[in-house]
C-alpha positions as CSV (number, residue, x, y, z in Angstrom):
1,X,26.1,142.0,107.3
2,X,25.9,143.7,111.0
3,X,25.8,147.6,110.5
4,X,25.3,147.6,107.2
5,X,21.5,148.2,107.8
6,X,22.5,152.0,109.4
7,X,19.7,154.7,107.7
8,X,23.1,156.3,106.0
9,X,24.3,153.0,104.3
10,X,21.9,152.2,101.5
11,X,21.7,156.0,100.6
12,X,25.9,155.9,100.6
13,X,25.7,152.8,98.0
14,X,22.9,154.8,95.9
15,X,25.3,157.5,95.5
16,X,28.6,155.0,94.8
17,X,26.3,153.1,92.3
18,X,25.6,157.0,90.3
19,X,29.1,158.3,91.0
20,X,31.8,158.9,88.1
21,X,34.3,156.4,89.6
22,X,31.4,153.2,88.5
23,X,30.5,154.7,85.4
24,X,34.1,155.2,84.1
25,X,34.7,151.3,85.1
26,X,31.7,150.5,83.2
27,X,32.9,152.3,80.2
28,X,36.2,150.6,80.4
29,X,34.6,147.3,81.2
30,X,32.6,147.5,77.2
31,X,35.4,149.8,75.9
32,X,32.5,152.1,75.0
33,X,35.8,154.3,74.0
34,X,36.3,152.4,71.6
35,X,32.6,152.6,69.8
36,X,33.1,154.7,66.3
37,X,29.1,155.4,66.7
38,X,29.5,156.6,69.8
39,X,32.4,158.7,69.3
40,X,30.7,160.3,66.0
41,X,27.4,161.1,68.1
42,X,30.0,163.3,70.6
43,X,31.3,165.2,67.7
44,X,28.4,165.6,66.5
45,X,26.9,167.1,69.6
46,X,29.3,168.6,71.8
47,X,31.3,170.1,68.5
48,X,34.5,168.8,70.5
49,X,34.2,170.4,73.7
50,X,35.3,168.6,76.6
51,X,36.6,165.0,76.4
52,X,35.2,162.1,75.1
53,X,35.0,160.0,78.4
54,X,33.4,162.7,80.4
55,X,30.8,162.9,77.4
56,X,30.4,159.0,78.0
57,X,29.8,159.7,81.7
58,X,27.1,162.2,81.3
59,X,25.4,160.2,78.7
60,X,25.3,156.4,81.3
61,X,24.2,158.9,83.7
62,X,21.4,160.2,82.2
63,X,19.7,157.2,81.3
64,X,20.4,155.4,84.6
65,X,18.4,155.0,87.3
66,X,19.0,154.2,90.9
67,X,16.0,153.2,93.2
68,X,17.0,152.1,96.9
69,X,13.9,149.8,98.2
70,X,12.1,151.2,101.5
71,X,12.2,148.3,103.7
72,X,15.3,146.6,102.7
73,X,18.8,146.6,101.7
74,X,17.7,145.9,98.2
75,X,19.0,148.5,95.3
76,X,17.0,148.1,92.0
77,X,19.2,149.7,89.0
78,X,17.6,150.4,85.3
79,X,18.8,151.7,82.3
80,X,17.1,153.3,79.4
81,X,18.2,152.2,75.8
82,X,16.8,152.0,72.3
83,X,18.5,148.5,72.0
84,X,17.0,146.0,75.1
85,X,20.4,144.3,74.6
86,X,22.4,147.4,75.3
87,X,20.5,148.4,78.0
88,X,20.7,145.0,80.1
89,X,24.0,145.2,79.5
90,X,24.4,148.6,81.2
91,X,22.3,147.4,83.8
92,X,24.6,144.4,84.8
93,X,27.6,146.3,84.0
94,X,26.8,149.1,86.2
95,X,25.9,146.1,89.3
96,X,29.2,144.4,88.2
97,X,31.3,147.4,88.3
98,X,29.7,149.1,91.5
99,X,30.7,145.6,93.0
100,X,34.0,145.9,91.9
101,X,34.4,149.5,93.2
102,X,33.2,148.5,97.1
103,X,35.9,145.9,96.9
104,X,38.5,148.6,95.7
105,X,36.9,150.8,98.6
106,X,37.9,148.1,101.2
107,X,40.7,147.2,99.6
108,X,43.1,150.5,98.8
109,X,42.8,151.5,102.2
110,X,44.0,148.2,103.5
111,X,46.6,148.2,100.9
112,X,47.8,151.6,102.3
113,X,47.6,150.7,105.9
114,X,49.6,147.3,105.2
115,X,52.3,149.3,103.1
116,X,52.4,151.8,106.5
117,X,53.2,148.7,108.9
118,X,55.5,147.3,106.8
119,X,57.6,150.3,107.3
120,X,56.6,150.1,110.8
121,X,57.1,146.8,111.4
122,X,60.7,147.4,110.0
123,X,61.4,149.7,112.2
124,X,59.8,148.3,115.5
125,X,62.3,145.2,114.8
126,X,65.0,147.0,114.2
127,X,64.3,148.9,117.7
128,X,63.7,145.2,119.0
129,X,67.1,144.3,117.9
130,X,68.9,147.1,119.0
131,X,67.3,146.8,122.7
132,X,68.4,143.2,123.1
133,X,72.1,143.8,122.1
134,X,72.3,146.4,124.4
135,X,70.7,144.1,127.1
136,X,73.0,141.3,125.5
137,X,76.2,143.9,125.9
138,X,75.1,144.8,129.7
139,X,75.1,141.3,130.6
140,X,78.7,140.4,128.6
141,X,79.8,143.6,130.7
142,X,78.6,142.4,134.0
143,X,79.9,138.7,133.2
144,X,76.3,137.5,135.2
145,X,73.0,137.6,135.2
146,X,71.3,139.3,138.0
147,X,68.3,137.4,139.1
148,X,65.2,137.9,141.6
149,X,66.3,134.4,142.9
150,X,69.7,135.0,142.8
151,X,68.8,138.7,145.3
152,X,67.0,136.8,147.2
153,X,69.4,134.4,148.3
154,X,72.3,137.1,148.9
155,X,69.1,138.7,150.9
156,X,68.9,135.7,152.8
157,X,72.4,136.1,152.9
158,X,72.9,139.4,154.6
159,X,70.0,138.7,157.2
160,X,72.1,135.5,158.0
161,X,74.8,137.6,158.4
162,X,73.3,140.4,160.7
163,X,72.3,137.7,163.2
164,X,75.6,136.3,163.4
165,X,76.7,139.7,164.4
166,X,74.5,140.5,166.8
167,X,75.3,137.0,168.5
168,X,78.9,138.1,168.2
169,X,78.2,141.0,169.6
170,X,76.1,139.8,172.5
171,X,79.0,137.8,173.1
172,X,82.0,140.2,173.1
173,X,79.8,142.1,175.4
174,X,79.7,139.5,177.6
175,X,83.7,138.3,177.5
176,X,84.6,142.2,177.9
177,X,82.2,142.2,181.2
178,X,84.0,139.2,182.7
179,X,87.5,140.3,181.4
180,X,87.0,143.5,183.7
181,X,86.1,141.7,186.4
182,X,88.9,139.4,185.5
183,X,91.1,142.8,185.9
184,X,89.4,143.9,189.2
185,X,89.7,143.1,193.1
186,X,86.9,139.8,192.5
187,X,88.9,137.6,189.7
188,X,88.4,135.1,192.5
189,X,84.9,135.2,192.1
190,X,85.2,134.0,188.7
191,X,83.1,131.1,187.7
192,X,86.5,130.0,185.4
193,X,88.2,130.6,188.9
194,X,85.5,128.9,191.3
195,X,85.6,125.7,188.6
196,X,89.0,125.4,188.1
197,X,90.2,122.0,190.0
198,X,93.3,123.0,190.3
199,X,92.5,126.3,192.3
200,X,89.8,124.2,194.3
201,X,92.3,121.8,195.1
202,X,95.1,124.8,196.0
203,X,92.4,126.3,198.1
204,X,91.6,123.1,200.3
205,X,95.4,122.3,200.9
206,X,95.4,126.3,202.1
207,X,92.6,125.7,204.5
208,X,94.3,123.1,206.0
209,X,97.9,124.7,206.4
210,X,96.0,127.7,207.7
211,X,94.1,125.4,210.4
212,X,97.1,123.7,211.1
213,X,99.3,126.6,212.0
214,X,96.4,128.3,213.9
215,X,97.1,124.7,215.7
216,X,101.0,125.4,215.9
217,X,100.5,128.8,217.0
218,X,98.3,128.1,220.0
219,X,100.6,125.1,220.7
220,X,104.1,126.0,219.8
221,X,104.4,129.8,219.6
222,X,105.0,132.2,216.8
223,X,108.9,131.4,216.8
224,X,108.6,127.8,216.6
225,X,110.2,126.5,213.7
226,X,107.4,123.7,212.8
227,X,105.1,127.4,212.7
228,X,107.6,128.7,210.4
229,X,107.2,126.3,207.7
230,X,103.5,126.5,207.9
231,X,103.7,129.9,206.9
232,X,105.8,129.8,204.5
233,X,104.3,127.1,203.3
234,X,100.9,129.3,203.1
235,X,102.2,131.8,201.6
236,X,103.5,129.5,198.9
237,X,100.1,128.2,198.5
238,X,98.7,131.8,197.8
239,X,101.0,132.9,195.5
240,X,100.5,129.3,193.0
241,X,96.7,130.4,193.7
242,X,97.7,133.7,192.4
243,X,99.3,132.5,189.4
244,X,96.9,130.0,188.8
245,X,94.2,133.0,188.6
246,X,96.3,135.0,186.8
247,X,96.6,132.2,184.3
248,X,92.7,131.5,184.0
249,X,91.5,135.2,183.9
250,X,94.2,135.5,181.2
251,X,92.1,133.1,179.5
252,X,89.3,135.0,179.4
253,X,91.3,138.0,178.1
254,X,92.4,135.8,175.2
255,X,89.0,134.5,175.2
256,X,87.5,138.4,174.9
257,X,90.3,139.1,172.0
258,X,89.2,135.9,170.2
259,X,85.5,137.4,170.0
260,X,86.2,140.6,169.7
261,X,88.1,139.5,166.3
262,X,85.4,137.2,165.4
263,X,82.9,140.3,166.0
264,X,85.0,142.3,163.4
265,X,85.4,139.9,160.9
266,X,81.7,139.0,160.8
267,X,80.9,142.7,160.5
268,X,83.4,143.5,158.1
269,X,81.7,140.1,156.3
270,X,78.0,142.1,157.2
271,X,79.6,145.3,155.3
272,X,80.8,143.8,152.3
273,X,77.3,141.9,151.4
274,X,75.5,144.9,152.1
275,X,77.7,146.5,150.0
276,X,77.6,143.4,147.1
277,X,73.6,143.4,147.6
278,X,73.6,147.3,146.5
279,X,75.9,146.7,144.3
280,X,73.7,143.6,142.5
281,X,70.7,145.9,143.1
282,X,72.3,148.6,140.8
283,X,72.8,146.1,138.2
284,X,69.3,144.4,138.6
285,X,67.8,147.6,138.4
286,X,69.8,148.4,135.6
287,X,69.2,145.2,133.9
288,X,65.4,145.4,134.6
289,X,65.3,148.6,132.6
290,X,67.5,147.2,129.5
291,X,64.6,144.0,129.7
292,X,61.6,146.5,130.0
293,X,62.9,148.0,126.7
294,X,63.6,144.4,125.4
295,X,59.5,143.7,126.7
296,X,58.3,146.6,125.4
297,X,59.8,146.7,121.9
298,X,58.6,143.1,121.7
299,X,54.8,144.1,122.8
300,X,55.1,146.8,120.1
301,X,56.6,144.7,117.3
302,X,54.2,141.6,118.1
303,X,51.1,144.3,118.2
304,X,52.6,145.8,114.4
305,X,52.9,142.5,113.5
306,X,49.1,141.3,114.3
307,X,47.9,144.8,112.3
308,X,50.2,143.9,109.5
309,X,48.6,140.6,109.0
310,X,45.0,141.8,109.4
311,X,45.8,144.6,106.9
312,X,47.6,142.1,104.4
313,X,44.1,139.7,104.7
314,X,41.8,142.7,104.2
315,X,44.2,144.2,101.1
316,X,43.4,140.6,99.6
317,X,39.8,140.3,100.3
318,X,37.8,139.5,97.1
319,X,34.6,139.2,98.7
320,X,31.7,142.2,98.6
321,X,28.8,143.0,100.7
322,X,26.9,143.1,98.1
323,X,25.7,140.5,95.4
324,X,23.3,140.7,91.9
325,X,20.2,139.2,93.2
326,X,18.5,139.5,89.9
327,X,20.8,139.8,86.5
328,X,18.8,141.8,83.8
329,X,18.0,140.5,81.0
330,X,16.6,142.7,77.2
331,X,12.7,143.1,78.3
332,X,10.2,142.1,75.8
333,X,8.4,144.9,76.2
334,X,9.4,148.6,75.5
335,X,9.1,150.9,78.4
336,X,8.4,153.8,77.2
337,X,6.3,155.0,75.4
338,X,3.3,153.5,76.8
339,X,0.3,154.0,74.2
340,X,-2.5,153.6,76.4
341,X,-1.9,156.0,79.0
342,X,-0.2,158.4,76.2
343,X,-3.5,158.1,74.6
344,X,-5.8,158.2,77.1
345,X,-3.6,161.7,78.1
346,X,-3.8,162.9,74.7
347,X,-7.0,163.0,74.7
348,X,-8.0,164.4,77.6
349,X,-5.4,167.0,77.5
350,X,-6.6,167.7,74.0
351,X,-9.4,168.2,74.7
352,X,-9.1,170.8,77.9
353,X,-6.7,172.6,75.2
354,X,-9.3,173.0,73.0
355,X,-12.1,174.0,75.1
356,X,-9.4,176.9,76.6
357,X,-8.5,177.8,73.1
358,X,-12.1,178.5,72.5
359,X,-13.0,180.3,75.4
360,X,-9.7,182.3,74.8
361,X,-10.9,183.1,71.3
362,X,-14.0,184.2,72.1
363,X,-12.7,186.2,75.0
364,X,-10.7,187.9,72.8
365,X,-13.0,188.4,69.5
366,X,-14.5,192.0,69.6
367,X,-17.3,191.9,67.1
368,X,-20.5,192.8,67.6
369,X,-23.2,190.1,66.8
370,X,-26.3,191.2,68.4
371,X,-28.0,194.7,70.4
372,X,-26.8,193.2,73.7
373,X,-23.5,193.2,72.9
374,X,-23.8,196.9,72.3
375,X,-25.4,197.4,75.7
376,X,-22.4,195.3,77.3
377,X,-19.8,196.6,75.2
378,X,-20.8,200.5,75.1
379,X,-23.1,200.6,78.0
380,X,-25.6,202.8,75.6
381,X,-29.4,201.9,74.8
382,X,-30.4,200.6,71.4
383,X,-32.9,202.7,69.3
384,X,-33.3,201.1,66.5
């Protein structure tokens, strides 16, 4: 597989394959514990010291042997045996059981990390639970459900109502200007005054009386009676003017109470959504924060979730990286001892022995056979 070719790897396996953990499941795999032979050849060596298994493990040990290749992921395993059948057997039990062991490897971790988010997962939905009864509760409490949609359209709301007030207030400004001048010296001057018919016609029929008695006057005198009633009719004419004025600049005067009333109740309308919009931004906000914990206890139990199914698939995998390419089988031929070269050493061995034995010897032998050894060994001249 990918990253199984690291320098590290095939040296890790070498070791799993001669570690105590494989060679304990071989000897349970055979029940070697159960071999009498077996048992007597511990007694009889190790004089009961130590326990039998460990004796077992020392003994596959010895006579197993481990060879990673050099240019590939292949691991060649032999085992040394007076019986060819036993020792294929311990070959492919040893392949068999260091199989066995990489799955366990894999394996108990996964079973411990899936046991882990069980209890995690447990509590993660419990949390889950408990966040969406309080956001459950909240909403009971509130009797509604706060919105975006729902904020923006009291937003809408509120900016609908704003621009009604400043109309209404535009316009109270305006009906407060023209009930002052209503109130002043130039009420006359009115436009309600200048369009009134009434006033117009009031206004003509004074024009005339006034040109007519400027007629009597100059015609009749001051004391004429016919100059008389022309005043008086005048002055009758002003004073239904007068009240006619009064009554249309009172107008505007109900007019400017009217808005001023419609200016306050549009305000006091502008106050209490600006006070319903904070108070359905408190509860959003609130709300938001009860659904964050609802989100976030979700992400989390969805997240503990997806481990505890991975973990659960890798605690039940039953498939190694590693397979028997090659399943041993009893040789034909002995392995050791191999005569030829044994013989071939033998002799040439035997014979460097026995030329060093001899030249030993004779190093060693301090007899005198002839006059020159007296010269060498006494350093004196022979006389006779």
């Amino acid at each position: 597989f990918q990253g199984l070719s690291a320098p590290g790897f095939i040296a890790t396996q070498t070791d799993i394959l001669q570690s105590e953990r494989v060679a304990i499941k071989v000897i349970r795999d055979l029940k070697l514990m159960d071999n009498a032979a077996l048992r007597e050849q511990w007694q009889g060596e190790a004089d009961g010291v130590g326990t039998f298994e460990q004796y077992l493990v020392e003994l596959l040990q010895k006579f197993l042997d481990v060879k990673p290749s050099q240019q590939s992921n292949v691991i060649n395993i032999s085992y040394k045996s007076p019986s060819p059948q036993f020792a294929a057997g311990l070959a492919n039990a040893f392949a068999q059981a260091y199989i066995a062991t990489t799955l366990e490897l894999r394996a108990d971790p996964a079973r411990q990390f899936n046991s882990f988010f069980q209890t995690q997962t447990k509590e993660a939905r419990e949390s889950l639970e408990r966040a969406q009864q309080r956001l459950s509760a909240f909403q009971q409490a509130k009797g509604i459900i706060v919105t975006n949609e729902r904020l923006d359209v009291e937003t809408a709301r509120l900016a609908e109502l704003s621009s009604q007030l400043t109309q209404s207030q535009g316009i109270s400004a305006e009906s407060n200007s023209r009930q002052a001048q209503a109130k002043g010296e130039q009420s006359d001057r009115m436009q309600e005054v200048l369009n009134n018919p009434l006033i117009s016609s009031l206004k003509a029929d004074l024009t005339r009386n006034e040109a007519r008695l400027q007629e009597l006057s100059q015609r009749l005198g001051d004391s004429h009676p016919q100059v008389q009633e022309s005043r008086a009719s005048i002055a009758e004419l002003r004073a239904k003017i007068d009240a006619e004025t009064r009554r249309v600049t009172g107008g505007v005067g109900v007019s400017n109470s009217i808005n001023k009333l419609r200016e306050g109740q549009v305000r006091a309308a502008l106050e209490a959504q600006r006070a319903r919009m904070l108070e359905m931004k408190a509860v959003l906000d609130e709300g938001l924060v009860l659904q964050r914990e609802v989100e976030n206890a979700q992400r989390v139990y969805d997240n503990l979730i997806a481990r505890l199914n991975q973990s659960a698939l890798e605690a039940q995998n039953s498939q190694s990286y590693a397979s028997v390419l090659t399943v041993a089988q009893p040789p034909a031929l002995h392995s050791s001892p191999k005569l030829l070269l044994n013989t071939v050493l033998a002799v040439f061995l035997g014979a460097l022995l026995a030329v060093g034995v001899a030249l030993l010897m004779e190093l060693t032998d301090r007899r005198v056979r002839n006059p020159d050894d007296v010269v060498t060994a006494l350093g004196l001249p022979v006389l006779g």
